[in-house]
FIGUZA-665256 format. One record per residue (C-alpha): residue number from 0; x, y, z. Coordinates in pm, whole numbers, plus 50000, padded with zeros to 5 digits. Each point is the difference from the previous one (the first is absolute). Layout:
<nodes>
    k      u      v      w
  NUM      X      Y      Z
...
</nodes>
This chain:
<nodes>
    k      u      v      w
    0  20001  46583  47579
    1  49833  49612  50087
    2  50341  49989  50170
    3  49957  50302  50221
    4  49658  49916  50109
    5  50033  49787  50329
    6  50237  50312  50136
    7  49766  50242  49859
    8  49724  49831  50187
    9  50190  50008  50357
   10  50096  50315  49987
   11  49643  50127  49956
   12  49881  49749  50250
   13  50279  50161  50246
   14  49843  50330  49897
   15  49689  49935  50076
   16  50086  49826  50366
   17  50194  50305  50041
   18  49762  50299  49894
   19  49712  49735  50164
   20  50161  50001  50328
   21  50050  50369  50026
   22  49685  50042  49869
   23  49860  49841  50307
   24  50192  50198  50298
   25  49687  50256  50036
   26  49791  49718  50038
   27  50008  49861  50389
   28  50073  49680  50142
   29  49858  49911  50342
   30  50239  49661  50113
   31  49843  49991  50357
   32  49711  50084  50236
   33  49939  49886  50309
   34  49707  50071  50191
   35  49954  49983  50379
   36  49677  50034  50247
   37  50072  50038  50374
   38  49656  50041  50169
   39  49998  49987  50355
   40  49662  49872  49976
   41  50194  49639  49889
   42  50274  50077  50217
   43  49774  50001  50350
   44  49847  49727  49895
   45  50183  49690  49894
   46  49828  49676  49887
   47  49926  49671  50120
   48  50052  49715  49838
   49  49598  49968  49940
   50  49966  50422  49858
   51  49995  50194  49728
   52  49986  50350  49957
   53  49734  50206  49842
   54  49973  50185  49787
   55  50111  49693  49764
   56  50094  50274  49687
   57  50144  50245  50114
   58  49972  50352  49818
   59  49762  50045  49761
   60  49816  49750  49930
   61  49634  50073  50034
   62  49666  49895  49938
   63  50113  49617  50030
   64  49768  49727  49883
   65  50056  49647  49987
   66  49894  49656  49846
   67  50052  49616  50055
   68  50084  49685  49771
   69  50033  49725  50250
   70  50366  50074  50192
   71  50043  50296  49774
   72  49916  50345  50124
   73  50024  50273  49778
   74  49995  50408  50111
   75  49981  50291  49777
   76  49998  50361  50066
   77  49977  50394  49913
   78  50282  50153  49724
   79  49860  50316  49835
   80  50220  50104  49794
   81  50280  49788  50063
   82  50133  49779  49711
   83  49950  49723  50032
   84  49635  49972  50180
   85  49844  49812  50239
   86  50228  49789  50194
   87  49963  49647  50091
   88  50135  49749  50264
   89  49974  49654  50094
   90  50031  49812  50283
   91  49857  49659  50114
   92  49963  50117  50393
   93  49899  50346  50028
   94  50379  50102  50175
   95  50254  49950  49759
   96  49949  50145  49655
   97  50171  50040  49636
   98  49938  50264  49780
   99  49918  49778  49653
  100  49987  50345  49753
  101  49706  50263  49926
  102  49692  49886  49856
  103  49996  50320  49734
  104  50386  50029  49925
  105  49907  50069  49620
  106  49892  50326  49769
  107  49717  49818  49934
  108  49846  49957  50301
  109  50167  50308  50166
  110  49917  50336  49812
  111  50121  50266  50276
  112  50248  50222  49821
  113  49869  50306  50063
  114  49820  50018  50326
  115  50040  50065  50319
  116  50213  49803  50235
  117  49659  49912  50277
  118  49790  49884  49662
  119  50051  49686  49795
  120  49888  49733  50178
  121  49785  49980  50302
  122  49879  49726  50244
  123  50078  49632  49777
  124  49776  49727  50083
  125  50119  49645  49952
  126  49835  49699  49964
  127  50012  49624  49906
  128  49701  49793  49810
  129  50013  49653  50109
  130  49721  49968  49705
  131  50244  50072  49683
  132  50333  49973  50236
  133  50059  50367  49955
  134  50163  50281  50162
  135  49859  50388  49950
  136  50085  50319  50148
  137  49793  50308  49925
  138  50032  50325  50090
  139  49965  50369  49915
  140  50260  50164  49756
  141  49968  50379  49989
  142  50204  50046  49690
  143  50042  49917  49645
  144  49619  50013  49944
  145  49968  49626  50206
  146  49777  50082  50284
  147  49894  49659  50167
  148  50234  49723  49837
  149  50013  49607  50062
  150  50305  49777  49940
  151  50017  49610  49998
  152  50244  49707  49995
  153  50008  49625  50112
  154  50296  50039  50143
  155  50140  50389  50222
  156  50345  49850  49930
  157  50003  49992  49603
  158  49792  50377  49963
  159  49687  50167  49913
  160  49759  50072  49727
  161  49989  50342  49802
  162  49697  50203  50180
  163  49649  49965  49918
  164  49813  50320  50096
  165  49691  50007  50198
  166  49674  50168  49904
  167  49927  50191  50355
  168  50123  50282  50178
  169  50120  50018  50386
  170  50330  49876  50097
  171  50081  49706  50253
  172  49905  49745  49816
  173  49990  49637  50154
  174  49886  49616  49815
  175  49823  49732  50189
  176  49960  49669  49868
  177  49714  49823  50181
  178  49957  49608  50052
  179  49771  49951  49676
  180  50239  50166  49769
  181  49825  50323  49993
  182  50253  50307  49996
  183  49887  50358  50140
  184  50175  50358  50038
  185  49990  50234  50262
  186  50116  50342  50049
  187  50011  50362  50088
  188  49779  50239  49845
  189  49841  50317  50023
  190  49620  50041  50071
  191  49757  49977  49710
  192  49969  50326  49853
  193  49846  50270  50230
  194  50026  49797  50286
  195  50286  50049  50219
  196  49894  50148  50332
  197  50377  50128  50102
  198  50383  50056  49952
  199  50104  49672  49969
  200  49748  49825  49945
  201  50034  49631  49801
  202  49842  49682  49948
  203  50105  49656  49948
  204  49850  49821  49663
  205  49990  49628  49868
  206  49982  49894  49657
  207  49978  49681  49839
  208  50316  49870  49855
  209  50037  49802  49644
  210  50306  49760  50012
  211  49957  49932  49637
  212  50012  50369  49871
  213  50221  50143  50339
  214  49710  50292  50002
  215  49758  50093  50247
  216  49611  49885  49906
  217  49830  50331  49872
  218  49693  50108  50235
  219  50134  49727  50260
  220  50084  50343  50217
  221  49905  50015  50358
  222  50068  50240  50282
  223  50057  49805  50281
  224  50072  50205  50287
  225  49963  50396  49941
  226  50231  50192  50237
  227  50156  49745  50277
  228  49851  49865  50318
  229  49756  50245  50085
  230  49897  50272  49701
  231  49872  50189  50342
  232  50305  50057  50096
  233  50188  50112  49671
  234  50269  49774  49971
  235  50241  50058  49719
  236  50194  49805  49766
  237  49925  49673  50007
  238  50211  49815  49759
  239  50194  49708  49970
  240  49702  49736  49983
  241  50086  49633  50042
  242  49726  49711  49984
  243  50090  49694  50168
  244  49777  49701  50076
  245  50001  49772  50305
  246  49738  49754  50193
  247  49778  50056  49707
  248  50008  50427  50019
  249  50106  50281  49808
  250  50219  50248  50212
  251  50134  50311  49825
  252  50252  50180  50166
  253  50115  50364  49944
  254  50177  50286  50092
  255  49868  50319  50131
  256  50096  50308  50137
  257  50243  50080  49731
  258  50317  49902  50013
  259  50177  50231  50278
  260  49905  50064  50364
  261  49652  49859  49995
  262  50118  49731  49758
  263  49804  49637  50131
  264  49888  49672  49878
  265  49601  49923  49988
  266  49827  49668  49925
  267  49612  49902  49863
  268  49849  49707  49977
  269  49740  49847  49709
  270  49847  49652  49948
  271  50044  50105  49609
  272  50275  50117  49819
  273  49817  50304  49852
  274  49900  50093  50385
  275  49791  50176  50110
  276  50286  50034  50231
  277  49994  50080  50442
  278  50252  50109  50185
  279  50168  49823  50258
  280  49906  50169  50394
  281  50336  50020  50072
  282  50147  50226  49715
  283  50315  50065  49982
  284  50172  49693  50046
  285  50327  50166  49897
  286  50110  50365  50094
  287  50250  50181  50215
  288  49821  50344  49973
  289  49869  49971  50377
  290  50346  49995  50165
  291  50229  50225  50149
  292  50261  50215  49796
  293  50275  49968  50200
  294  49991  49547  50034
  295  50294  49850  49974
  296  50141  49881  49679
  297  49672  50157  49795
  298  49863  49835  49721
  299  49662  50195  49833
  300  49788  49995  49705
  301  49920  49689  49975
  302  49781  49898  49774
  303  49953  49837  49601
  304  49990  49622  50138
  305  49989  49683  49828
  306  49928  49664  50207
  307  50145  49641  49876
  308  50014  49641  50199
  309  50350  49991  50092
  310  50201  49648  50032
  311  49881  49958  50367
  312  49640  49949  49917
  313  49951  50369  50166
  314  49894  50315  49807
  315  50260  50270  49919
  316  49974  50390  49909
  317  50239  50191  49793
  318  49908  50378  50002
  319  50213  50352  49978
  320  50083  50217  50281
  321  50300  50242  50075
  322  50299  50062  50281
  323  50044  50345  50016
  324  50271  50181  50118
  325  50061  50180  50259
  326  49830  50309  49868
  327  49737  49809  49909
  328  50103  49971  49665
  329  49999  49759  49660
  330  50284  49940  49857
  331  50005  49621  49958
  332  49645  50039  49882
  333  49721  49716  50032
  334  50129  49648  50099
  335  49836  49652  49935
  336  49914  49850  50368
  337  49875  49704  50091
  338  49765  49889  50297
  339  49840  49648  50123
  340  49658  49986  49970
  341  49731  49872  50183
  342  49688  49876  49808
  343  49835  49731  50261
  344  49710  50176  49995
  345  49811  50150  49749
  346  50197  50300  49937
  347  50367  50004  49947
  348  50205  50237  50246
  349  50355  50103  49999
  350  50183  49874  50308
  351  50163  50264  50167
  352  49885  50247  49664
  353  49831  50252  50238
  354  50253  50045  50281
  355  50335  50131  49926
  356  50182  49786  49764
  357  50316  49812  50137
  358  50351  49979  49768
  359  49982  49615  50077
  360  49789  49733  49910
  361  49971  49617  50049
  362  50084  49751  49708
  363  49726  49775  49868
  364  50062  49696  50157
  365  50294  49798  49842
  366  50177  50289  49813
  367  50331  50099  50022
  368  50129  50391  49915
  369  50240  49983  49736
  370  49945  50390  49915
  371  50262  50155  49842
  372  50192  49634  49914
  373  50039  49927  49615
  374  49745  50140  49811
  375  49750  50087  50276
  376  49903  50367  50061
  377  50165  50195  50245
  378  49871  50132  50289
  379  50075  50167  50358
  380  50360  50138  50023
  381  50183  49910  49705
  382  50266  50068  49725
  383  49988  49992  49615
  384  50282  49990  49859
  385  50012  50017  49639
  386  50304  50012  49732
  387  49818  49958  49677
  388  50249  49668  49896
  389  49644  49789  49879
  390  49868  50093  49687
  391  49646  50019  50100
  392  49888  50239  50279
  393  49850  49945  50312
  394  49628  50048  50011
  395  50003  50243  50263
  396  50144  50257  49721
  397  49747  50190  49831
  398  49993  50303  49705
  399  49743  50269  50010
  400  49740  50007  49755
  401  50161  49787  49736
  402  50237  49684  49969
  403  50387  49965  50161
  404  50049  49842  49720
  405  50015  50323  49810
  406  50266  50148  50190
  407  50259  49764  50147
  408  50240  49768  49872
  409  50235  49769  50199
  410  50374  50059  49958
  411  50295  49828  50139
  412  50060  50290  50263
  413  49610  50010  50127
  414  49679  50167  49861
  415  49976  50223  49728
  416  49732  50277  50045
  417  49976  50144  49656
  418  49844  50355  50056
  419  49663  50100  49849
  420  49968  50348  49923
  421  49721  49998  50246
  422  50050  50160  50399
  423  49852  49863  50288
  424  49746  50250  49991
  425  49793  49969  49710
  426  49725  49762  49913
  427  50171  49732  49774
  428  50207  49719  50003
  429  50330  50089  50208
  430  50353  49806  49998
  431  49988  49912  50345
  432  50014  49680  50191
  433  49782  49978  50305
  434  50025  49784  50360
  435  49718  50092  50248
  436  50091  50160  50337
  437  49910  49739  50249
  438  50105  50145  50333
  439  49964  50273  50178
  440  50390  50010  50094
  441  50173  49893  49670
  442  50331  50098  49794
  443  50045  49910  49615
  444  50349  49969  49832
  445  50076  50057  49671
  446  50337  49948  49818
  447  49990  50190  49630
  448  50253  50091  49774
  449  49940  50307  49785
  450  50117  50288  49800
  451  49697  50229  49935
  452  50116  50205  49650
  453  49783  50308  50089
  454  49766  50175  50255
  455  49712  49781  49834
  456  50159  49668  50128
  457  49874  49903  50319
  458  50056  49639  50186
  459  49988  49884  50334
  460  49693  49917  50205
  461  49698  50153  50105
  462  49728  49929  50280
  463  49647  50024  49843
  464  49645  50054  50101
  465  49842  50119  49725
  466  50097  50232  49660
  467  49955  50293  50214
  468  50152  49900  50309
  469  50363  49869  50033
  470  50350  50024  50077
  471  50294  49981  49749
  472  50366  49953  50062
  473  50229  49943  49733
  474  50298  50077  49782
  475  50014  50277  49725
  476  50218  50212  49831
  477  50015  50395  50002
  478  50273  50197  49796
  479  50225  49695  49948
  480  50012  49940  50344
  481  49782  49674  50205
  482  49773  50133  50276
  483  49788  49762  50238
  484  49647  50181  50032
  485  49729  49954  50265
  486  49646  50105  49815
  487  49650  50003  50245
  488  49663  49977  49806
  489  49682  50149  50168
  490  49677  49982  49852
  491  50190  50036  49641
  492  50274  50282  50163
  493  50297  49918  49980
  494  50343  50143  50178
  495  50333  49892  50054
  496  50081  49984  50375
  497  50354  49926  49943
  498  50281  49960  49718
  499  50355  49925  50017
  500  50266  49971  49757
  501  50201  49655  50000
  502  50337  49890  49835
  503  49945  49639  49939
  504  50153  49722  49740
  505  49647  49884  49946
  506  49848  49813  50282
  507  49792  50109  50314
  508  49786  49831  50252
  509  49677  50192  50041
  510  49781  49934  50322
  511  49693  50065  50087
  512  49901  49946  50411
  513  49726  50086  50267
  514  49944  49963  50331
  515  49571  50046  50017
  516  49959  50358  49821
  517  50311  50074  49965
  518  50194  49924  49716
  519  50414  50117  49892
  520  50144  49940  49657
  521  50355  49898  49998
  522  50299  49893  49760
  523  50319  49872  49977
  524  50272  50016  49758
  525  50226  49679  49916
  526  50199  49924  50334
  527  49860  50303  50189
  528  49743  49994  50293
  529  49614  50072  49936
  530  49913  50418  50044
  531  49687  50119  50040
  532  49859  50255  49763
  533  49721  50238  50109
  534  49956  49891  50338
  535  49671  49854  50113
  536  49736  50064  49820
  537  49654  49903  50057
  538  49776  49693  49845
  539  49710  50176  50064
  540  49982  50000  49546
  541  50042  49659  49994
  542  49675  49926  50240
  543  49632  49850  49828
  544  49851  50265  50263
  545  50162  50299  49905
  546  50042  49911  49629
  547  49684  49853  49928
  548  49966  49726  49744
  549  50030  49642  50119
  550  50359  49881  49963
  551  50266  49975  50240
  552  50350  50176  49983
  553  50211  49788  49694
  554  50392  50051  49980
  555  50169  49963  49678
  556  50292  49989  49781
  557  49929  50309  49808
  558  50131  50153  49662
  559  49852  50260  49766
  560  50173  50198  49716
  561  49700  50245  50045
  562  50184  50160  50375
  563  49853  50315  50093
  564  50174  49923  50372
  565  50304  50248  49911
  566  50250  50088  50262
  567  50013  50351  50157
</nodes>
């Protein structure tokens, strides 16, 4: 029997390969997507050696903040409920910049399994203390039982802490770190009990901060400006506070007007850090709600600033704002801009931040544009092209709601999307791999090889605004026979607009493309040319304004073993 073992032992191990192997064949393989934005915003209006464009993250990205170490710049922004959260770039001019990871990219510090895809997390601060050579970033995480969180690390490169929850209520949340090593909090709120005057109605409060214990001070609480500008005139939402000192003053900065059409940014001044706080005369000093709906090239909502010295000795803005389409529109959802600023005097303005906003802007002196080279983030007109031959993924990939990790696995012929019995539609984690739609006119490839076993097998990809509003378009199977299906989501309805039976080995391309509004779903077996499948169809599902919520459209490698998408 000792004798037989080594042949007993490579038979089974052939077995297993074998049975393995088949095992796998319901179970899709994406080998290639390329993605491609053709605005003709970028195309009318090529740079100069000395320009970049703007926005400088395209897609969404919103709610940007930023902090300095020296030559280091660091941005974060907006997620929700994308796994994982908060974002974060680099760059050491301001131009070109490298996404370095997420700041929460554990289940630890990210707890949004079951909510919505516009909670999670909301408006990230971040901040460096020169005093104990720290980095934090705090922010507002509707999920998990968090509320306000903080996160710290000597170094954005290496990671962040586990969260340490903060004792107040609000969201917005931002950490100043003043020149005698005192730390302080500010944020949204609501009025004190019994006191709010109107719809809409907030306040901004500061807190004393303990470094030692990472808690706010109990009874340190003080409102610090109740309503906006002028209470008179009912102002709503001001959020997003910012404290930054200069020349001796306090100035905190804010946005008002909520974060649409009347979306600005508003400045105060104080000669203490705990105010009492005045407004500057010549609020806003950021806003495109005064101009004309039909400009050229439109960029609105702006709004949700952060300032920071930028490597030319001159002040800089990063803030969120949108470029709707042509019906007005938005799918890409809100971008991270940035603007010069001009602080000579005693208030800081945005150049140019109140006139309509230009695609182009000048370089800090002495920097060249390497966007798009090497590591550095895209931007403009570009391709991604991506065959899944590293072992790591790009950054720019993203799950919903819980880790990649959990579903994927790298093979020799591409990605492995290993379905969770989980659709698109419901509130939980879903098997789906994400890129952000960052132009208005865009197409995204995908390569997969599949055999769904039964109508419950789904794969392909999807375009996503929110749980109750999005587009499928993928492979199942329906009486032993493969059908491509076309499923529309509104408000939670869904219908199939188009289905089509296919005789294929077991590859197909699947496309995605729009022109503004108007988008057309298309594949292509192995060898064949690309046919559309539904005709166009509208994006109107896939827009922030018509969906509600806060993200932009996502489009993803999708599969599910829970399909209710079932051919007619």
């Amino acid at each position: 029997m000792k004798k037989n073992q080594p042949f007993l032992i490579t038979i089974l191990l052939a077995l297993f390969v074998f049975t393995g192997c088949s095992a796998q064949k319901n179970v899709p393989v994406f080998s290639k997507v390329v993605y491609e934005g053709n605005d003709d915003v970028y195309n009318e209006n090529p740079l100069e050696e000395d320009e970049f464009y703007n926005p400088i993250l395209q897609g969404m990205y919103p709610d940007p903040a930023i902090a300095r170490k020296g030559d280091d710049y660091y941005l974060v922004s907006s997620s929700f409920a994308v796994f994982p959260g908060v974002p974060i770039f680099h760059s050491n001019d301001l131009v070109n910049w490298t996404q370095i990871g997420h700041v929460l990219d554990r289940k630890t510090q990210l707890k949004v399994f079951d909510t919505g895809i516009s909670a999670g997390i909301y408006a990230p601060d971040i901040r460096y203390n020169p005093h104990n050579d720290t980095f934090y970033m705090i922010t507002t995480q509707f999920a998990g039982g968090f509320g306000n969180i903080v996160v710290k690390t000597k170094d954005p490169m290496q990671g962040w802490s586990d969260p340490y929850k903060l004792n107040f209520q609000g969201i917005d949340p931002a950490i100043f770190f003043d020149d005698d090593g005192k730390a302080y909090v500010v944020h949204n709120d609501a009025p004190n009990q019994g006191e709010e005057l109107y719809q809409g109605h907030r306040v901004i409060k500061i807190w004393e901060y303990d470094l030692e214990k990472d808690q706010v001070i109990e009874g340190t609480d003080k409102i610090i400006v109740d309503g906006g500008v002028n209470l008179a005139d009912k102002p709503i939402w001001i959020e997003a506070p910012h404290i930054y000192k200069k020349d001796g003053l306090y100035y905190l900065m804010c946005a008002e007007g909520g974060t649409g059409g009347w979306h600005s940014e508003v400045i105060f001044v104080s000669d203490k850090p705990m105010g009492p706080y005045e407004p500057a005369p010549s609020n806003p000093i950021l806003t495109q709600r005064y101009l004309s709906q039909n400009r050229d090239y439109k960029v609105d909502w702006a709004g949700h600033a952060d300032l920071v010295e930028g490597p030319d000795g001159e002040y800089w803005g990063v803030f969120l704002a949108i470029r709707p389409n042509e019906k007005g529109r938005v799918n890409t959802g809100r971008e991270t801009f940035i603007l010069p600023v001009d602080w000579s005097g005693k208030f800081p303005v945005f150049i140019n931040g109140l006139v309509p906003m230009e695609p182009k802007l000048k370089m800090p002196e002495g920097v060249e544009n390497k966007t798009g080279e090497g590591d550095y983030f895209p931007n403009g007109n570009f391709t991604y092209t991506e065959d899944f031959s590293s072992d790591k993924l790009d950054y720019r990939w993203v799950g919903l709601r819980g880790p990649r990790e959990d579903f994927i696995k790298f093979t020799k012929k591409g990605l492995q999307i290993n379905p969770f019995e989980t659709n698109i539609k419901e509130v939980k984690p879903t098997s789906t791999l994400f890129h952000r739609q960052q132009h208005k006119d865009f197409s995204f490839t995908a390569t997969m090889s599949y055999k769904p076993k039964s109508e419950k097998d789904l794969a392909g990809i999807t375009a996503v605004q929110s749980e109750k509003f999005n587009y499928v378009f993928g492979v199942t199977r329906k009486d032993n026979k493969f059908y491509l299906v076309l499923e529309r989501t509104e408000k939670g309805s869904s219908k199939i607009l188009a289905s089509k039976e296919i005789e294929y080995k077991d590859e197909v391309q699947l496309r995605v493309e729009a022109e503004e509004d108007d988008y057309q779903f298309s594949y292509a077996l192995k060898g064949e040319d690309f046919q559309n499948l539904g005709g166009t169809v509208s994006g109107d599902i896939l827009s922030t304004n018509v969906a509600g919520g806060f993200t932009g459209a996502l489009l993803g490698l999708y599969a599910t073993s829970a399909n209710d998408a079932i051919p007619e």
